[in-house]
C-alpha positions as CSV (number, residue, x, y, z in Angstrom):
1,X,116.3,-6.1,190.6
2,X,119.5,-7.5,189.6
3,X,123.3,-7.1,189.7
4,X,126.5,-7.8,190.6
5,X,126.8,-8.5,194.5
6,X,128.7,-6.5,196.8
7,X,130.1,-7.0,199.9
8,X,128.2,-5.3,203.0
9,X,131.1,-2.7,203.4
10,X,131.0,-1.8,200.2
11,X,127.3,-1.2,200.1
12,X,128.0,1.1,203.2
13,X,130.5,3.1,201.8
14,X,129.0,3.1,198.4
15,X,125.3,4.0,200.1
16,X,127.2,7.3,202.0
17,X,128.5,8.5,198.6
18,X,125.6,8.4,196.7
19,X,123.6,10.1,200.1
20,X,126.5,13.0,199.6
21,X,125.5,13.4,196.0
22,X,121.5,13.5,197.1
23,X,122.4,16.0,199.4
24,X,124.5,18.3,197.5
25,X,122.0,18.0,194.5
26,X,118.9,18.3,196.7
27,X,120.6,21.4,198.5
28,X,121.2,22.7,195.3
29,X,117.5,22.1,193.2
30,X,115.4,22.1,196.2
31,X,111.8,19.6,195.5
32,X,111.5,19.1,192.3
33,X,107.8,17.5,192.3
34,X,108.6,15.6,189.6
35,X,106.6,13.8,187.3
36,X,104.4,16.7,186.3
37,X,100.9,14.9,186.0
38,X,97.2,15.0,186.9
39,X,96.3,11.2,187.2
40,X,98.4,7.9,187.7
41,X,97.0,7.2,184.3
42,X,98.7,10.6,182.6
43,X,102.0,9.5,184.1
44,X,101.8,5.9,182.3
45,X,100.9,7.7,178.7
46,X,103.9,10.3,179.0
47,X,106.2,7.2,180.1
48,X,105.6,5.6,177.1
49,X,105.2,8.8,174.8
50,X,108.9,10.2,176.2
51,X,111.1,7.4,174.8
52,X,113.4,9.8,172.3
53,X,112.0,13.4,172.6
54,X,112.2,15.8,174.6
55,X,109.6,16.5,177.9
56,X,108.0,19.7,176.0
57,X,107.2,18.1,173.4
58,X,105.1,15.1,175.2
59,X,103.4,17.9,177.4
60,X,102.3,19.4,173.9
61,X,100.9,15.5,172.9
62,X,99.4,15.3,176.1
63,X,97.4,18.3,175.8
64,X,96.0,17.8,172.5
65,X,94.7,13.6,174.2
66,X,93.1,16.2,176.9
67,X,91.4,18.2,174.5
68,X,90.4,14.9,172.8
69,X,89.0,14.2,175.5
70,X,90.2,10.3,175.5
71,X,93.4,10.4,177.9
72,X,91.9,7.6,179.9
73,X,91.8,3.9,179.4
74,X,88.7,4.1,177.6
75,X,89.4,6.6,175.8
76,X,92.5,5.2,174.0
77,X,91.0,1.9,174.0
78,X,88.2,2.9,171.6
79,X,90.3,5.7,169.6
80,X,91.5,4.7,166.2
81,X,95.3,3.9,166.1
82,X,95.4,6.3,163.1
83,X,93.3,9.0,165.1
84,X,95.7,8.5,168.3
85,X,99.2,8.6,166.3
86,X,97.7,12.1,164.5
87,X,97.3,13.1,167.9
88,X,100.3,12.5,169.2
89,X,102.7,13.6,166.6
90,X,104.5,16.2,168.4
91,X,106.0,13.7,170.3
92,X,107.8,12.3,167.3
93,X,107.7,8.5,166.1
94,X,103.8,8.7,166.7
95,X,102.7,5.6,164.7
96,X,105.1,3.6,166.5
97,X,104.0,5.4,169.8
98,X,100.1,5.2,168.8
99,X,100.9,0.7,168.9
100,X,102.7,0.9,172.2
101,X,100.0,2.5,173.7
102,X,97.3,0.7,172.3
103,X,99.7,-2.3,173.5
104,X,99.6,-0.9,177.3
105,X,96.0,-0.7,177.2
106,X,95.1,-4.3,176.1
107,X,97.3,-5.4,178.6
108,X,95.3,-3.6,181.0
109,X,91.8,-4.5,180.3
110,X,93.3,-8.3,179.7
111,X,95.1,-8.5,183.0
112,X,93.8,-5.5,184.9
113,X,90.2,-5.4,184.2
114,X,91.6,-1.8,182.5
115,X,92.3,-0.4,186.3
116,X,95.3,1.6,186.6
117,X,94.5,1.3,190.6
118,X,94.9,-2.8,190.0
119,X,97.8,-2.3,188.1
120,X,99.8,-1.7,191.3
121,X,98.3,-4.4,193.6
122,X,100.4,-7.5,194.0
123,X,104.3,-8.2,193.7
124,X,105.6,-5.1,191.8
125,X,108.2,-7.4,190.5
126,X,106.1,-9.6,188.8
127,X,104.1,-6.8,187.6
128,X,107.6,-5.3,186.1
129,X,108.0,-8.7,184.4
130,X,104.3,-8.4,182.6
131,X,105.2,-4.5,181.7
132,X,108.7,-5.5,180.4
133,X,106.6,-8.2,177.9
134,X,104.5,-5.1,176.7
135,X,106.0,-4.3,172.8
136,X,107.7,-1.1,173.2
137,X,108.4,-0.7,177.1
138,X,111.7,-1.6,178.6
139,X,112.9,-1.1,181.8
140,X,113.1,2.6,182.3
141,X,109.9,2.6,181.1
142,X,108.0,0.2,183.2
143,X,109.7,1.4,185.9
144,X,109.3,5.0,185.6
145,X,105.5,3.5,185.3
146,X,106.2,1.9,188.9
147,X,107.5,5.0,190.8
148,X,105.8,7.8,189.1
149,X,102.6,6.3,188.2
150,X,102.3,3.4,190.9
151,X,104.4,5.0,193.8
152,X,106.3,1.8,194.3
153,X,110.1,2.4,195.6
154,X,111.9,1.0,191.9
155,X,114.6,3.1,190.9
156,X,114.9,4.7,187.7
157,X,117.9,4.7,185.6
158,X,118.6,7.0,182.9
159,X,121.5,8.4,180.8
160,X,121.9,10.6,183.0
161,X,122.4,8.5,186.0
162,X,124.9,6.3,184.0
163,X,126.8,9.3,182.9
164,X,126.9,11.2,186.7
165,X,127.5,7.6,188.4
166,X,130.5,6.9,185.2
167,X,132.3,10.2,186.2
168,X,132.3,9.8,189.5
169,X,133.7,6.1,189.5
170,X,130.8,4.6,191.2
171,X,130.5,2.0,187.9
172,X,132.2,1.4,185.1
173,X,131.2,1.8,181.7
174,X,129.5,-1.0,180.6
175,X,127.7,-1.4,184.0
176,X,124.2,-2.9,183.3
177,X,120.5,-1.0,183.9
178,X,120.3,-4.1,186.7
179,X,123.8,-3.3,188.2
180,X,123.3,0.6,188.4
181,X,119.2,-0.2,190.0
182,X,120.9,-2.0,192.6
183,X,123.4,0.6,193.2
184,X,120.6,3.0,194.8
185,X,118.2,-0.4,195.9
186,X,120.4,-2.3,198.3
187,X,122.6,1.1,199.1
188,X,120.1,3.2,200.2
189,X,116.5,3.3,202.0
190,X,113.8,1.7,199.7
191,X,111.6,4.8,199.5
192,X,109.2,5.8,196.7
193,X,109.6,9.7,197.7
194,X,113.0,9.6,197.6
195,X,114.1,7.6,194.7
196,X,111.3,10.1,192.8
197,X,113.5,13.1,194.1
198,X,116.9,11.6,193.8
199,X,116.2,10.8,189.7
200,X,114.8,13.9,189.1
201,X,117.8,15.8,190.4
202,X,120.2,13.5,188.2
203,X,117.9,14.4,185.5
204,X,118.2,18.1,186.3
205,X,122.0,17.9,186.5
206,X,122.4,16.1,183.6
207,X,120.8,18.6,181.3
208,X,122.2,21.1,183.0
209,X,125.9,20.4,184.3
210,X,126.8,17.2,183.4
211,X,126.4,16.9,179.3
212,X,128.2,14.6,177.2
213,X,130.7,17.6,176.9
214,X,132.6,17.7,180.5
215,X,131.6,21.4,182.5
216,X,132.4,19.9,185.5
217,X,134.0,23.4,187.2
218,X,130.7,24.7,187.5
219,X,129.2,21.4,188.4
220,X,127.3,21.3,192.2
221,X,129.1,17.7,192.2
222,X,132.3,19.3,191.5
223,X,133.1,19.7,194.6
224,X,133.1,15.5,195.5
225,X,136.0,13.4,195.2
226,X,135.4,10.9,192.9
227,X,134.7,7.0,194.3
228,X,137.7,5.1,194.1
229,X,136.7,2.1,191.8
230,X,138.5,-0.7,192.2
């Protein structure tokens, strides 16, 4: 986790704020029960298969591995790459998909004994470093991996959360993914449950509320005063 330091009042004032927004969100959506999966394993492949498309369209890709019967590390480790990106095509830029997964999976077996239960034992921050060296997975990614798949309190950011956090002047614009992670990480309590619950509301509000085009009268948030940014 990195970023640019803070003083302790500011991570106090800064750590109420972004508790308002949980709340107001949270009283809002209600649980979310978000990431929709039936094994750790499920959550990595959709991780990795979600990168530009939309959700509905990597449950569709994720269906057809199921009916393949070969959504497991085995599975997709002895699948051909041609076989796995055919499968896969609804969720767009399959052949590039198809080697990113095929990536993930060598890494497993090499460093994991291919255990997605190992995967998660050990400093999670050295085992974000090894994900981040994967080709394809950066760090929304690996550490959607970490939360969703692995449980482990690393918070996700998103467009979303850069856009919601923008307009309400808790960063500027061309805050890094390290700066807004440490926003929620030294600001708030390191919990797996609920950094899972707080992204998934941004994510929510984002599609819903808070697009690239402003509707922020009808906004749940609208009714927070913006954070004055220095």
């Amino acid at each position: 986790m990195t970023g640019n330091p803070r003083s302790n009042d500011e991570h106090h004032t800064i750590g109420f704020y972004l508790q308002q927004i949980y709340n107001v969100l949270n009283g809002y959506f209600g649980e979310l029960h978000w990431w929709p999966a039936d094994t750790p394993f499920e959550v990595i492949v959709g991780a990795i298969l979600t990168q530009n498309t939309a959700w509905r369209n990597v449950a569709t890709a994720i269906e057809k591995l199921k009916e393949a019967e070969i959504l497991t590390p085995e599975g997709l480790s002895r699948v051909e790459i041609d076989t796995l990106a055919a499968l896969i095509r609804p969720s767009g830029y399959y052949h590039v998909k198809a080697r990113r997964l095929k990536a993930f999976i060598r890494y497993l077996h090499a460093e994991h004994n291919g255990s997605v239960e190992n995967l998660f034992h050990g400093d999670i921050w050295q085992t974000r470093e090894k994900l981040l060296h994967i080709n394809g997975i950066g760090e929304e990614t690996a550490d959607s991996i970490l939360l969703y798949a692995g449980g482990q309190p690393v918070f996700v950011v998103d467009a979303y959360t850069r856009r919601i956090l923008e307009r309400h002047n808790l960063i500027k614009e061309k805050a890094g993914y390290g700066e807004i992670q440490s926003l929620f990480m030294t600001s708030m309590p390191q919990n797996a449950a609920l950094y899972n619950q707080y992204h998934a509301l941004l994510v929510n509000t984002g599609k819903m509320f808070c697009m690239k085009k402003k509707f922020c009268g009808v906004c749940p948030l609208s009714e927070l005063t913006a954070y004055p940014l220095p």
